[in-house]
C-alpha positions as CSV (number, residue, x, y, z in Angstrom):
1,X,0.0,0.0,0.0
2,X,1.1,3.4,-0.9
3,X,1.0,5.4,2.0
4,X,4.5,7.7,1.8
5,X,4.9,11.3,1.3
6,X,1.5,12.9,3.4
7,X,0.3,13.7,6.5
8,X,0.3,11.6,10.1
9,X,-4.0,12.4,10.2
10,X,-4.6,9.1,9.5
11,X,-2.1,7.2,11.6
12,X,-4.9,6.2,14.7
13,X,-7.5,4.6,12.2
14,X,-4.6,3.0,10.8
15,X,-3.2,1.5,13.9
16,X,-6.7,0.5,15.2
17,X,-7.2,-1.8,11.8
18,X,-3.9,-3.5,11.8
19,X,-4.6,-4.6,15.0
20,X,-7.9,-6.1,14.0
21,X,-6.1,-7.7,10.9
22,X,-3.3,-8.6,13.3
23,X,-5.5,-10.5,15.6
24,X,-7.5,-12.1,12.8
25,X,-4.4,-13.1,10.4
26,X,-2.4,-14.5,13.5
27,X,-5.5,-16.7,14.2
28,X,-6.0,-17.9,10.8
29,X,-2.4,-18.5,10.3
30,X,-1.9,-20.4,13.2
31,X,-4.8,-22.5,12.8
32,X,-4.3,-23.8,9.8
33,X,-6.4,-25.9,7.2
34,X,-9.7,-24.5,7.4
35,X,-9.5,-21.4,9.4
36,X,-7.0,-20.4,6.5
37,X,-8.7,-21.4,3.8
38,X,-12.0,-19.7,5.0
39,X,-10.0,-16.6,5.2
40,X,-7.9,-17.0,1.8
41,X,-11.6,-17.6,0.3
42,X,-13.4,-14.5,2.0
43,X,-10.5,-12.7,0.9
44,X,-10.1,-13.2,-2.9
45,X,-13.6,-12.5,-3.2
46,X,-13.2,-9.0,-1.6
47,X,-10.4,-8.4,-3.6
48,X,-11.7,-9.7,-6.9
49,X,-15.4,-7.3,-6.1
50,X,-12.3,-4.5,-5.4
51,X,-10.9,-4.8,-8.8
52,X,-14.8,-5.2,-10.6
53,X,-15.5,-1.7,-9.0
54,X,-12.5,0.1,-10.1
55,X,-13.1,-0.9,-13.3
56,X,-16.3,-1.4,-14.0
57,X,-18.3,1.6,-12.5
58,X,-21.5,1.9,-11.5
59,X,-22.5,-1.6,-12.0
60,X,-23.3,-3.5,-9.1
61,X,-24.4,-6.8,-10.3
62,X,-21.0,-7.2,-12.4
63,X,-19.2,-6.3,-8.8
64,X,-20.9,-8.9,-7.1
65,X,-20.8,-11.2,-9.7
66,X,-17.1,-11.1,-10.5
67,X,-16.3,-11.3,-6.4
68,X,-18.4,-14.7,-6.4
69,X,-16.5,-16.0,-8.8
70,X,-13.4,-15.4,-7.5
71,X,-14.6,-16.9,-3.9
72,X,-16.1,-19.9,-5.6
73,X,-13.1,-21.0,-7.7
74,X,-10.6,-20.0,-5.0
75,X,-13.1,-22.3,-2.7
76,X,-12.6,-25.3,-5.7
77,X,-8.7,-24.3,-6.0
78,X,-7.8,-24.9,-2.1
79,X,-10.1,-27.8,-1.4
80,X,-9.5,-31.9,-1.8
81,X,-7.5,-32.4,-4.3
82,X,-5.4,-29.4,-4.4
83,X,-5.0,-26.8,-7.8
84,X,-6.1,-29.0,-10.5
85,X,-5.8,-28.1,-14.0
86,X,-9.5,-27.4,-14.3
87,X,-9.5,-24.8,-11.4
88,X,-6.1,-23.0,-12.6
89,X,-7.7,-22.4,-16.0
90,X,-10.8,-20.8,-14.2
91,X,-9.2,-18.9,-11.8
92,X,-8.9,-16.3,-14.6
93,X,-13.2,-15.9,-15.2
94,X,-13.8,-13.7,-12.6
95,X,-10.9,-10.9,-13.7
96,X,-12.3,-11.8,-17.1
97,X,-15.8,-10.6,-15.9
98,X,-13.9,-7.4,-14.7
99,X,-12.0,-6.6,-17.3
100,X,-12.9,-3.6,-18.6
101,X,-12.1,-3.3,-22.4
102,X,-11.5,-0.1,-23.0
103,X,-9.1,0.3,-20.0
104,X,-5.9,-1.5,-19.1
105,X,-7.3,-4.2,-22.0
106,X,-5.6,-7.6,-20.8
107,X,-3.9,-6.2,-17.7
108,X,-7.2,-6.5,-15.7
109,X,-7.6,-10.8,-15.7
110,X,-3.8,-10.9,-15.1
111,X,-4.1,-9.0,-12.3
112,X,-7.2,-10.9,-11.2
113,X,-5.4,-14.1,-12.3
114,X,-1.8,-13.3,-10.4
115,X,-3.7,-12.3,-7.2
116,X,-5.7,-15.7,-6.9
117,X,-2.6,-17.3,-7.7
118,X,-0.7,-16.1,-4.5
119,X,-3.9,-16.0,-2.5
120,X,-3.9,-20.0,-3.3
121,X,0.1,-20.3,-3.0
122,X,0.1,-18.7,0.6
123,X,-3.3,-21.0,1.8
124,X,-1.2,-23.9,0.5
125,X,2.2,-23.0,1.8
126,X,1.0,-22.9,5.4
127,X,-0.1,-27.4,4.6
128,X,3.7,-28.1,3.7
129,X,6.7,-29.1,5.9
130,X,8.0,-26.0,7.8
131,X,4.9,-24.3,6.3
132,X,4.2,-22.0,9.5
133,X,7.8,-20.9,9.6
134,X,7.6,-19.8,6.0
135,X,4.6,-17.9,6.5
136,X,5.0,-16.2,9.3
137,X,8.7,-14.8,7.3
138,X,6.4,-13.8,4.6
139,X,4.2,-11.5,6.9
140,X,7.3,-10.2,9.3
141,X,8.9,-9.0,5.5
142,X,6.4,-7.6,4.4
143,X,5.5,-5.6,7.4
144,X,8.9,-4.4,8.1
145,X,9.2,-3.4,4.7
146,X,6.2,-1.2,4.7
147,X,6.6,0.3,8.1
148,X,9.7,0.8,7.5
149,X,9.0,2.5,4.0
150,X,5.8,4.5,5.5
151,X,7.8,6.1,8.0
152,X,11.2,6.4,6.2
153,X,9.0,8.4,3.2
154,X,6.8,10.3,5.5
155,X,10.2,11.7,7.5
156,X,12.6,12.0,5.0
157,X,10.8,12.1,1.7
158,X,12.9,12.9,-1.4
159,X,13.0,11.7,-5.0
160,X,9.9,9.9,-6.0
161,X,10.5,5.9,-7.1
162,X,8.1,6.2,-9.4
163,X,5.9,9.4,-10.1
164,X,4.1,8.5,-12.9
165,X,2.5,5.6,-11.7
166,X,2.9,5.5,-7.5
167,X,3.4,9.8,-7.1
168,X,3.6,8.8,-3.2
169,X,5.9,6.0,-3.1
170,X,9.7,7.5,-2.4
171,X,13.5,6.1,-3.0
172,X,13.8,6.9,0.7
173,X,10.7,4.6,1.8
174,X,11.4,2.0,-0.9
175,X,15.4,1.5,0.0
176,X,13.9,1.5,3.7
177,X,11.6,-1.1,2.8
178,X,14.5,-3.2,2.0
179,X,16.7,-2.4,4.9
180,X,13.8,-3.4,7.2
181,X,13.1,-7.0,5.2
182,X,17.2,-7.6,5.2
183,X,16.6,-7.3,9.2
184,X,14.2,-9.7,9.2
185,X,16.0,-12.1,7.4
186,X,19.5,-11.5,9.0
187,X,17.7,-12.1,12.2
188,X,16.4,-15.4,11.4
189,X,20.0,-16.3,10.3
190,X,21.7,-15.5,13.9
191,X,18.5,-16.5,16.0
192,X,16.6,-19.1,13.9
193,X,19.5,-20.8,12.7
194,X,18.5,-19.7,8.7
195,X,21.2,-19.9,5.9
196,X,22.2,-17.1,4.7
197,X,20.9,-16.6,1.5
198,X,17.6,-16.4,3.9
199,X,18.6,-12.2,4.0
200,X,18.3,-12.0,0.3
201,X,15.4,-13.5,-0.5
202,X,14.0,-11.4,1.8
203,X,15.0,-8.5,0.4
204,X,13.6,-10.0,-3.2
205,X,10.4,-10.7,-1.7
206,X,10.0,-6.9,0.1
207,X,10.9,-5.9,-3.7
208,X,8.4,-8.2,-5.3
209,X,5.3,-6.9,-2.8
210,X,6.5,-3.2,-3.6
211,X,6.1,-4.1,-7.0
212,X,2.6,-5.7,-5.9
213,X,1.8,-2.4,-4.6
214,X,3.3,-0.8,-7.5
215,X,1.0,-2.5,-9.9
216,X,-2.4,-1.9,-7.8
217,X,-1.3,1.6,-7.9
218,X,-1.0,1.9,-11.8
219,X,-4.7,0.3,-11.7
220,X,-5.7,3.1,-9.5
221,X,-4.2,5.6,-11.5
222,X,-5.5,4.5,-14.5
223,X,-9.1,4.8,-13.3
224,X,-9.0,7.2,-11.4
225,X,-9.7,5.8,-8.1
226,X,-8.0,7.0,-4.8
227,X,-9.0,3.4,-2.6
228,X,-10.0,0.2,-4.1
229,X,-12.6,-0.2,-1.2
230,X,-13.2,1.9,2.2
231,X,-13.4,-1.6,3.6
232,X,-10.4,-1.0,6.3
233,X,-10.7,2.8,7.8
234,X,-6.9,3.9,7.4
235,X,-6.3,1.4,4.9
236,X,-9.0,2.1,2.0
237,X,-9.6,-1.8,1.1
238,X,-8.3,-5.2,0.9
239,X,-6.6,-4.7,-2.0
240,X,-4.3,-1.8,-1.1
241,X,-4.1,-3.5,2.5
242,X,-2.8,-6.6,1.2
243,X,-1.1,-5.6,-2.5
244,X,2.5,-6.0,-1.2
245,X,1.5,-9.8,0.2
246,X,0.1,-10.9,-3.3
247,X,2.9,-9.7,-4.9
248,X,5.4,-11.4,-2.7
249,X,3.4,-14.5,-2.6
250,X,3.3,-14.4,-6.6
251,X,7.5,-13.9,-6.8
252,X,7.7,-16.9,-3.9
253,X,5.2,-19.6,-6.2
254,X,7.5,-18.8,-9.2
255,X,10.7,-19.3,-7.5
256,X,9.1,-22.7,-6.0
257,X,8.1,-23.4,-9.3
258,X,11.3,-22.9,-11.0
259,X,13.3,-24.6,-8.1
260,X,10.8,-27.6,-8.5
261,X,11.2,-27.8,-11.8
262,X,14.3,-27.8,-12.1
């Protein structure tokens, strides 16, 4: 979530929803199998009727419509029998249903697409060996990568990363974001025992959700949209709460992929 270069008004609301989130991630997380998967399913199909309204205003059945979809095939995707073949192929209807032709064109269902994709990844990741481990690294990088961003741009400001596309988002926040995941990782290597290469990939993955972030922004920009949702006061909605995680979740299946594959 873009939230560097303004004003400390809305740092209470803020605080207040994180905690919420806090308290119902940790529980999800830590449960497990369904718990998790409830809350993977309740939260594509927020995110998917998100994307719908951005793109597709003033129609509220397409909304509704593309957000069942999304909950329905994420549902299929994470139950028995894991991501079959059938359920990857229809992941992509419901950002179909919100694409929007005459904007962004193809960019819409990929968007969908890569977002139900990590959604499913990060539900799936928790099931495997060392599963909880890898998830809760996930969470602690991303969140010290955007609080270390949100306060490094709000303090120091500077040259913009990227005007054009994120006018908020600062070098100063952005290299901070990367400092604060390199701490995370470096601390698992001299508590937790992690090899090394552990404070890298974090610093990849903190990239990978600023890039997630990076890409909602250009959505929002392009239709003119200040919040995907007012879902989360001090956040907007689920999708510019929870941007960075989907995009780091997205970089982490592709490197499992590639490494299982290879």
């Amino acid at each position: 979530m873009s939230t560097e270069g303004g004003n400390w008004t809305d740092l209470r609301a803020r605080v207040l929803s994180a905690l919420v989130m806090v308290v119902i991630g940790a529980g999800a997380i830590w449960a497990g199998g369904l718990a998790l998967a409830a809350l993977g399913v309740v939260v594509t199909g927020l995110m998917v009727w998100e994307l719908a309204r951005m793109v597709i205003p003033d129609n509220n059945a397409k909304h509704v419509a593309a957000g069942a979809l999304g909950a329905v095939f994420m549902a299929l995707a994470i139950g028995p029998g894991g991501l079959l073949p059938f359920y990857l192929l229809f992941l992509a209807v419901p950002g179909l249903l919100a694409w929007e032709g005459r904007k962004l064109r193809l960019w819409v269902p990929l968007y969908a697409y890569g977002l139900q994709l990590a959604v499913w990844y990060l539900v799936m990741l928790r099931g495997a060996d060392g599963g909880f481990f890898w998830i809760i690294w996930i969470v602690l990088v991303i969140i010290a990568s955007d609080v270390m961003g949100y306060f490094a741009g709000r303090t120091m400001g500077g040259p913009k990363f990227w005007p054009r596309v994120s006018p908020k988002k600062t070098w100063s926040g952005t290299v901070a974001g990367w400092v604060g995941a390199g701490l995370i990782g470096w601390g698992l290597v001299v508590i937790g025992g992690a090899p090394p290469i552990l404070i890298l990939l974090s610093i990849l993955t903190a990239f990978a959700g600023q890039i997630g972030d990076i890409a909602e922004s250009a959505i929002k920009r392009a239709t003119g949209i200040k919040d995907s949702s007012n879902l989360i006061p001090g956040h907007g909605g689920l999708l510019d709460r929870f941007d960075a995680l989907a995009g780091a979740g997205l970089f982490l299946f592709v490197i499992n992929s590639l490494i299982a594959g290879a």
